[in-house]
N, C-alpha and C positions, 0 to 999 in steps of 0.2 A: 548565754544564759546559764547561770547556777541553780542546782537544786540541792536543799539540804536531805539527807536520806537517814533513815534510820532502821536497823537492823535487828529484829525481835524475835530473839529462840521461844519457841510455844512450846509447852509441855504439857500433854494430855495426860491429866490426873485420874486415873482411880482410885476410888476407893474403897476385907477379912483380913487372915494373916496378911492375903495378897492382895488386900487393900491397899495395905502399908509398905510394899516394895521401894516406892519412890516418895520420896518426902517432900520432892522441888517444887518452887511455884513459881512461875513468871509472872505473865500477860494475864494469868490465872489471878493475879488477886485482884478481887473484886473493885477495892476502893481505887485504885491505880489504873485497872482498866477504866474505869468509869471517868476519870481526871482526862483520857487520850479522848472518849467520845467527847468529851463535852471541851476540849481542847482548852483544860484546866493546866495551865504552867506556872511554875515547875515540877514537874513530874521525876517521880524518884524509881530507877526501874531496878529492882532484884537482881542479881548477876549470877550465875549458875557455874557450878564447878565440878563437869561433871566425869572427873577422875573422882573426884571424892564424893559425890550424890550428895552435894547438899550446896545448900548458899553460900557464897563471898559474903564475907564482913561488907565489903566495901557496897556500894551501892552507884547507879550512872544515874546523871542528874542532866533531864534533857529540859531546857531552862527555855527555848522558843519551839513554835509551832513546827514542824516541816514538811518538806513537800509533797515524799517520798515516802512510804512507810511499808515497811517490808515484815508482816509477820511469817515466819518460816518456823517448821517442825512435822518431826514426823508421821502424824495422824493430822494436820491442817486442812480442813474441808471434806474431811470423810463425810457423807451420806447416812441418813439412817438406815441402817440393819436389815436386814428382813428377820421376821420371828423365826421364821425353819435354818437358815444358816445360825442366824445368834444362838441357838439352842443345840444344834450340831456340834457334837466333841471333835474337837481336829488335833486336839493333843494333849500331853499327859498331865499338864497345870489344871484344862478342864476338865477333863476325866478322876481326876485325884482332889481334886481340891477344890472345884466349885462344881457336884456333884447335882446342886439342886438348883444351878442356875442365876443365883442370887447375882454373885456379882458381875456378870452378863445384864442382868435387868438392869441393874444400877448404874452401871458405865453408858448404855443402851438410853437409857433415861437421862440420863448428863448430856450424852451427845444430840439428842432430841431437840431438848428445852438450854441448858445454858451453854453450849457448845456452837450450838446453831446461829443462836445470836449473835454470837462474832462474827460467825463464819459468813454470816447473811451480810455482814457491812464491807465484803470485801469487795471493789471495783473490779476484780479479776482475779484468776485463777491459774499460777504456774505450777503444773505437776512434773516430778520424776517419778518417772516410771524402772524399774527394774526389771531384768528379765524373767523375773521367777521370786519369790524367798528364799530359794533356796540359799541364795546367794547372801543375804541378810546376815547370816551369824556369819560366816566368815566375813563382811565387812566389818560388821560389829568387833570381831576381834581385831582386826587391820588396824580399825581405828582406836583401840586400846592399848596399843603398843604404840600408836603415835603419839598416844596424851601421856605417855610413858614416857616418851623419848624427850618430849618438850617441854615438859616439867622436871623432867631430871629423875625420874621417881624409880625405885626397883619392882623389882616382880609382887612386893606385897602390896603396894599399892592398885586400887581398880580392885578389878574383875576379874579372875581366873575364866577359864573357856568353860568349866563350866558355867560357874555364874551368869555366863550371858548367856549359854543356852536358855535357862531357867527365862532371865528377863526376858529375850526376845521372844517365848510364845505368850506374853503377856498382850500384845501386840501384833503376834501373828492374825488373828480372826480380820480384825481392823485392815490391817498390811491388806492379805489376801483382797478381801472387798473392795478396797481401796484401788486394788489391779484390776480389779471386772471392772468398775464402775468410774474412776475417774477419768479416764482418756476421753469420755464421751461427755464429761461434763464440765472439763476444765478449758479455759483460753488456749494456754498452749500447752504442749505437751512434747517433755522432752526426753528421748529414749535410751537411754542406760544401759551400756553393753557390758557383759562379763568382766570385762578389765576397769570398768567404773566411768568410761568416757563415754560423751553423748553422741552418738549413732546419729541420729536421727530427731530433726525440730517440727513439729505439726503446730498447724494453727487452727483453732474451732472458729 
C-alpha cells in the first residue's frame, strides 16, 4: 500500500514594530487553508525561504487529495496562555518593547480563536520536546550556518547571532509554555538531547 504525504511548514504569525519581524505566510493564508479543509484541488502552497524571510516566486502546486498530511512548525498546537504567565516579563523584547502588553493580548487572542481552529482538526499530535531553551539560540544559529552552507550564501546573508537572539525571544513565552504543557497533551512525545538526537519516544 502507497500513501501520498504532504509536508507543511506552519508559521505562527504576529502581529508593533515587533509585529512586523516576520513577514512569511504559509498554511496561514486563509483562502488556501480553506481550499485543504474543504479538499478544494488544486491547491497552490507558498514556499518559504527562510535564509532570506520571505516568499519563493515559485509556488508547490498539490493538484490531488492525499493521504498523509503533515503540518509541522515551531509553535504547532501550543495551548492557550494563562493571563499571569502571558503578562510575565521573561525578557528584554517584553520588558522594552511591549511594555503594556498589547502585543501579548493579540498573539494570545490569534492563538485562542484562529490558531485553535487548525489546531482542533488535527488527528494527532507529535511533539519535540527540548531539554531547556536554552539550547534554542544556539540551535537556531547551527542551523543558519547550514542554510549558509547549502545555498552557497556568505556571512551577509541570514542572521548575525545577534539577530536571532532578538528573534528567538519573540517566541520564547510560546517555547517555554509549550515545555510545561505539551508532553501531557500530545500522542507522542519525542525527547531531544543536548546534541539534537532523540533520547527517548513516549506514547500518551
Amino acid at each position: 500500500m502507497t500513501f501520498k504525504l504532504i509536508f507543511i511548514r506552519f508559521i505562527l504569525l504576529f502581529c508593533s514594530a515587533i509585529f512586523l519581524f516576520q513577514g512569511c505566510i504559509t498554511i496561514n493564508d486563509e483562502s488556501e487553508r480553506k481550499r485543504f479543509e474543504e479538499s478544494k484541488y488544486p491547491i497552490k502552497l507558498p514556499l518559504f525561504d527562510k535564509l532570506s524571510d520571505s516568499r519563493k516566486k515559485t509556488q508547490k502546486l498539490i493538484k490531488t487529495k492525499c493521504d498523509i498530511l503533515i503540518l509541522e512548525g515551531w509553535c504547532v498546537g501550543c495551548p492557550p496562555i494563562s493571563r499571569k504567565y502571558l503578562m510575565s516579563n521573561i525578557n528584554t523584547l517584553e520588558r522594552q518593547f511591549d511594555t503594556n502588553g498589547k502585543w501579548r493580548e493579540y498573539y494570545s487572542k490569534q492563538m485562542k480563536t484562529k490558531y485553535s481552529k487548525v489546531f482542533g482538526k488535527f488527528n494527532s499530535v507529535i511533539y519535540f520536546k527540548t531539554p531547556s531553551f536554552a539550547h534554542v539560540l544556539d540551535w537556531r544559529i547551527k542551523q543558519e550556518n547550514f542554510l549558509r552552507k547549502l545555498n552557497k550564501k556568505d556571512e551577509s546573508s541570514g542572521m548575525s547571532p545577534k539577530e536571532i537572539a532578538n528573534f528567538v525571544q519573540h517566541y520564547e513565552k510560546i517555547t517555554k509554555w509549550m515545555l510545561k504543557k505539551m508532553p501531557a497533551l500530545s500522542d507522542i512525545v519525542l525527547y531531544i538531547n543536548k546534541n539534537q538526537k532523540i533520547s527517548k519516544i513516549k506514547k500518551n
